[in-house]
N, C-alpha and C positions, 0 to 999 in steps of 0.2 A: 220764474223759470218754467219754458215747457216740461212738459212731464215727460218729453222725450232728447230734453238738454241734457249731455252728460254735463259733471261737475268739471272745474276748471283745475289743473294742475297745482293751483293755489289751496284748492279746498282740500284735495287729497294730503298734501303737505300738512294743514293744520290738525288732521286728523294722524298724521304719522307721528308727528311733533308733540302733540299727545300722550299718544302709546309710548312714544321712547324721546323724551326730553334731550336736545342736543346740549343742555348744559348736564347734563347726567355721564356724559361720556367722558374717558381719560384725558388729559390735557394735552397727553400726545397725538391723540385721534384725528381722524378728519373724515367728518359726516357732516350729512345732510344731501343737499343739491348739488350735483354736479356738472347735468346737462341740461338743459329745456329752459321752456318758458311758463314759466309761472301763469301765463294767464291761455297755456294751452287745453284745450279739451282733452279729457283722459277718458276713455272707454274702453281699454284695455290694460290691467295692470300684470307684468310677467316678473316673478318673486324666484330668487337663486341665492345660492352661498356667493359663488364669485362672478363676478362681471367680464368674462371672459369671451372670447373671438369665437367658442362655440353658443356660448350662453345667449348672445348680444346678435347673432344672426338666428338664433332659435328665435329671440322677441321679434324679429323685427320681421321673421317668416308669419309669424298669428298674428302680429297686424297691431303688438302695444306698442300703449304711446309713453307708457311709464315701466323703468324694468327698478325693484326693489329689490339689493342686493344686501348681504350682513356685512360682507368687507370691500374695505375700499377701493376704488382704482386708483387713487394717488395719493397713497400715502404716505409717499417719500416726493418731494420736489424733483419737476422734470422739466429741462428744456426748449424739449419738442415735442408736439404731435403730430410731427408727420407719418406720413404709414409705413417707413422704415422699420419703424419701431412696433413691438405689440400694443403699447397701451395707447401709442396714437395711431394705430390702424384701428383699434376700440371705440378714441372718441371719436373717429371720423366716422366710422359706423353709425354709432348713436345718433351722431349729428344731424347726418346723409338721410338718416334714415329718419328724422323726427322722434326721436327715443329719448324721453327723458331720462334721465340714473340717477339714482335715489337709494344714499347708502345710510343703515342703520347698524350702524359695530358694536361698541363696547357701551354704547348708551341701550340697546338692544341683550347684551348680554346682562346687567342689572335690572330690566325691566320686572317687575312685579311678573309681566306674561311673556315672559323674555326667553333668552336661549336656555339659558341655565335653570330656568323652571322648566322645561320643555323635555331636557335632558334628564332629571328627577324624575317628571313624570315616567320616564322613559324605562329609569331604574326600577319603577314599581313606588315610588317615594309618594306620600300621603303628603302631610305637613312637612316644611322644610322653612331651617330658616338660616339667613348669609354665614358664608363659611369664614370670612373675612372681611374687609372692608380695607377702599383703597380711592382717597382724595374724595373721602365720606359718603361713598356708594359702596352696595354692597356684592362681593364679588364671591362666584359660586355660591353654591347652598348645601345644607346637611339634614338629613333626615331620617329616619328608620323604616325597614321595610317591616309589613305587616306580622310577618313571622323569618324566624332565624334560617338561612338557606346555606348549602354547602356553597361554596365561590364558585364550583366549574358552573352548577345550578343557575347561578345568580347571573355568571355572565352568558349563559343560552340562554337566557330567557331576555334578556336582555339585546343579544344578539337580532332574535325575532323584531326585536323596535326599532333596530336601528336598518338605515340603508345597507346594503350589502357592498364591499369592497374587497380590492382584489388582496389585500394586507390582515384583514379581517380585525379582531380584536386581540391584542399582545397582552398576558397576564402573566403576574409575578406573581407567586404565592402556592399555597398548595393548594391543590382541586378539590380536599375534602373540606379546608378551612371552613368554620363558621362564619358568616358575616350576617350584621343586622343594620348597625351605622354605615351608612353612604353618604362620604361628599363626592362630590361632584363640581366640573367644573369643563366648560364646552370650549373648543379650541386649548391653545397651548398652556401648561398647565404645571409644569416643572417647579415654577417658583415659588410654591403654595404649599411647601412639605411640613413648612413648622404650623403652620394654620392646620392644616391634615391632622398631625399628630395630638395638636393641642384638644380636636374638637370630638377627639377618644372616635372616629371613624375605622369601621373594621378594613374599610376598599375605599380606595379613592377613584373613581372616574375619570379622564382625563385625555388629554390626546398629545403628541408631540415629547414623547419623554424621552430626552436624550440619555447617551447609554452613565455618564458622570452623577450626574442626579437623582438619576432611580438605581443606579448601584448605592450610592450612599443611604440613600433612604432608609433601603433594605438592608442596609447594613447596621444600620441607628435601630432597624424593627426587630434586628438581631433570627432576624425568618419568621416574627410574626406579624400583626397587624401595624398598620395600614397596609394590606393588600395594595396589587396597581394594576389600573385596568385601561392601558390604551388603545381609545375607542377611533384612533382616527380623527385628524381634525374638521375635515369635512360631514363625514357621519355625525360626529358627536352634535356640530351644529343645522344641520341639515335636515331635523327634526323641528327644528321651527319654525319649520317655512307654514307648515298646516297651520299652528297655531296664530302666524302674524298676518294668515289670509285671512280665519276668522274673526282676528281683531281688527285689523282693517275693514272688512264689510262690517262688521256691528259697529263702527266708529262711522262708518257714513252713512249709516241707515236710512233714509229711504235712496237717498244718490247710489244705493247700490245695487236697485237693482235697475240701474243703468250703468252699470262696467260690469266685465269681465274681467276673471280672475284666472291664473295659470300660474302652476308650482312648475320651475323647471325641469325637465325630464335629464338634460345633460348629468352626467357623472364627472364635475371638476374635481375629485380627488386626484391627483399627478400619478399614482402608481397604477399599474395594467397587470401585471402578475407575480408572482412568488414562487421562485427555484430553493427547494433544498430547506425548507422548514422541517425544523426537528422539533413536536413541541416536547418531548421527552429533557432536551436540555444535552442531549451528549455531545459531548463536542465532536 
């Protein structure tokens, strides 16, 4: 290979396949490849949360041939791509435009350097290790922070790690509470309260907490620990992105330094702003 051949679509795959095993993923999932040619040149790889009609014309404005996203575009079976639709005006995008899409989800969330490591990090978390485990992968992680912090503490500081959004971070608990135990768990995260409880965590992490759930929680914690800290589900995974561009370049070592790398700049979280928050709780 010349020293100015980028690698082939192929090699980049074997290196993603790697880092995040698709037999690692849930059995409901649907990763891997979903557009290109495997025996395409890639010299431009563009990395996002979601695969979306901003996201997919940002890649195809810088000129990649490969966009790596955490979740899916077709997660649920669809009849059509035609461009009536968003997710087939997406793949005709990608198509049109020579854009491969390259998704890593819940085989990505388990990874050893994955979301949910990412998100610890993010907490201040040192050693961590699976908060549960689900079809023998391990899902979210728990860990201790270096020293004991009040919770409003824990989540400004915390705040500072994460991307900034217009809903920001929703906490249950009191502002003075002590916390040291942190699980964590990036994207939706409700169903993980007996895991929570069990793994003695002062605050749980988490994003998508519906209002049934995290009442009862708090009800079971009787107003004390497990704390709830949702971070958003795009934030909380959107921290990864840094970490899977580094593991991507160190996984194609010297091939990389023939591609370009770009984290996306788009903000796919759905909400734009917030009327009428009270964080006092009065009704």
């Amino acid at each position: 290979m010349s020293a100015d051949t980028p690698p082939t679509l192929r090699q980049v795959l074997d290196v993603l396949e790697r880092l995040y095993p698709p037999s690692s993923a849930q059995s409901w999932d649907r990763v891997g490849l979903v557009t290109g040619d495997p025996d395409q040149p890639v010299r431009r790889i563009h990395l996002a949360v979601d695969p979306t009609l901003a996201v997919v014309e940002e890649a195809r404005a810088l000129g990649a041939d490969l966009l790596l996203t955490h979740h899916p575009l077709l997660l649920r079976g669809v009849h059509s791509v035609a461009t009536t639709s968003a997710k087939g005006a997406t793949v005709t995008g990608l198509v049109v435009g020579d854009v491969a899409l390259y998704v890593a989800h819940t085989n990505a969330d388990v990874a050893a350097d994955g979301v949910c490591e990412a998100l610890a990090e993010a907490c201040g978390l040192g050693h961590t290790e699976p908060l549960t485990w689900s079809e023998d992968q391990p899902m979210g992680r728990v860990g201790d922070l270096p020293e004991v912090l009040p919770l409003r503490r824990f989540v400004e500081d915390l705040a500072v790690h994460l991307p900034a959004t217009a809903g920001g971070l929703r906490v249950s608990g009191p502002p003075e509470a002590p916390v040291r135990r942190v699980a964590v768990l990036g994207g939706a995260g409700d169903d993980l309260f007996d895991a929570v409880r069990t793994c003695g965590a002062d605050v749980y992490v988490t994003a998508d907490l519906r209002h049934h759930p995290a009442l009862e929680a708090r009800e079971e914690a009787r107003g004390g620990p497990p704390y709830l800290v949702d971070a958003g589900h795009w934030a909380s995974e959107q921290v990864w992105l840094a970490r899977a561009d580094r593991a991507l370049r160190a996984g194609l070592g010297e091939d990389a330094t023939r591609v370009e790398t770009h984290i996306s700049t788009v903000r796919t979280d759905p909400w734009t702003f917030v009327v009428g928050a009270d964080e006092g709780g009065t009704p």
